[in-house]
C-alpha positions as CSV (number, residue, x, y, z in Angstrom):
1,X,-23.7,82.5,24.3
2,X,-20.0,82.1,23.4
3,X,-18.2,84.7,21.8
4,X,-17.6,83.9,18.0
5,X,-13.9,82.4,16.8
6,X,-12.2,84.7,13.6
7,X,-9.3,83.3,12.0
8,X,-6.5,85.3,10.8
9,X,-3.6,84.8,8.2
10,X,-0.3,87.3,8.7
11,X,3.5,87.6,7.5
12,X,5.4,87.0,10.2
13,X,9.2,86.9,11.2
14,X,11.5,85.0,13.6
15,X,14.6,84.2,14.8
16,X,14.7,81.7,11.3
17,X,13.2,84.1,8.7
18,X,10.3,85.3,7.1
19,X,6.9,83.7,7.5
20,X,3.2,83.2,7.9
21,X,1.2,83.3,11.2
22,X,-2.1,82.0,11.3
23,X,-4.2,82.6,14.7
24,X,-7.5,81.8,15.5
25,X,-9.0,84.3,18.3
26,X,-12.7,84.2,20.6
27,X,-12.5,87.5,20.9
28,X,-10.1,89.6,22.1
29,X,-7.7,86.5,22.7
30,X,-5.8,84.1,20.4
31,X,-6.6,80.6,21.4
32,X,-4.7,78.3,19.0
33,X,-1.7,79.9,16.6
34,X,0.3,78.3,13.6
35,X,3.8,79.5,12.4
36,X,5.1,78.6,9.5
37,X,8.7,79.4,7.9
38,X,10.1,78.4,5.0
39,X,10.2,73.8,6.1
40,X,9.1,74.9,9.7
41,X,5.6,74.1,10.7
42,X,4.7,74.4,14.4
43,X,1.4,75.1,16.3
44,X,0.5,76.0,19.8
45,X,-2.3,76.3,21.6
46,X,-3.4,76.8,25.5
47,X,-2.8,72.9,26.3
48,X,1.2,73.4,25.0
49,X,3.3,74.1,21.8
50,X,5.2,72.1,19.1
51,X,8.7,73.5,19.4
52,X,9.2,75.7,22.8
53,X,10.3,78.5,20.6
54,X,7.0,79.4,19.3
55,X,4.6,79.7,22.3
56,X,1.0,81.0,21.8
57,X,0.9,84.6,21.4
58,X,-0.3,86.3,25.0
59,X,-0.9,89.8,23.4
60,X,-4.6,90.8,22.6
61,X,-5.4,90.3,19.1
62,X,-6.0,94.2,19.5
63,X,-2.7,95.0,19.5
64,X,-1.7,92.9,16.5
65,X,-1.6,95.0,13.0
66,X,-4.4,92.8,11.1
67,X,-7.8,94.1,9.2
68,X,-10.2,92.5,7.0
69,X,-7.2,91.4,4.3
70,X,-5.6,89.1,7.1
71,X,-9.2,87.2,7.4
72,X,-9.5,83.5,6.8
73,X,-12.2,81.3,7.0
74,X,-12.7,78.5,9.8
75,X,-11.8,75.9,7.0
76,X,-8.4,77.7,5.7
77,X,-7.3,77.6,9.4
78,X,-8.3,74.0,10.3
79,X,-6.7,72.7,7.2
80,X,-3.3,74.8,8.0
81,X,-4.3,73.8,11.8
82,X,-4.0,69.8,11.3
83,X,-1.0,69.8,8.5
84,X,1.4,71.6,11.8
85,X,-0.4,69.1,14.0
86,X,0.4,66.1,11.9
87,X,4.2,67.1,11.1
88,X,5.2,68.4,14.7
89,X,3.0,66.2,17.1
């Protein structure tokens, strides 16, 4: 049995501002990530990234400063998931 995905939505900031992070984890480990700041939209996953500024996280979603108000459903992430996948390959 396969450990079950959660989905996360977060403030986040970068070298070009303030913005959202959205990560999908199987436990303990984020498999698939979207940033988005201000006309930015880039993903990343374990097969590559959009833009090589934004590579998947590699720390354990443990460490990360998220509770039950940063949850998202499956559906919220997949929707945000294919918009960064449509605009940045």
């Amino acid at each position: 049995m396969s450990t079950p995905r959660k989905h996360y939505k977060h403030p986040a900031e970068s070298e070009i501002g303030n913005g959202t992070i959205y990560l999908e984890a199987q436990g303990d480990v984020i498999v698939r990530q979207v940033e988005s700041y201000r006309s930015v939209l880039v993903w990343a996953d374990k097969t590559g990234q959009a833009d090589e500024r934004f590579p998947l996280s590699d720390q354990p979603l443990s460490w990360l400063d998220l509770d039950s108000d940063d949850a998202i459903t499956a559906s919220q992430f997949e929707a945000v998931w294919k918009q960064a996948k449509a605009v940045s390959g």
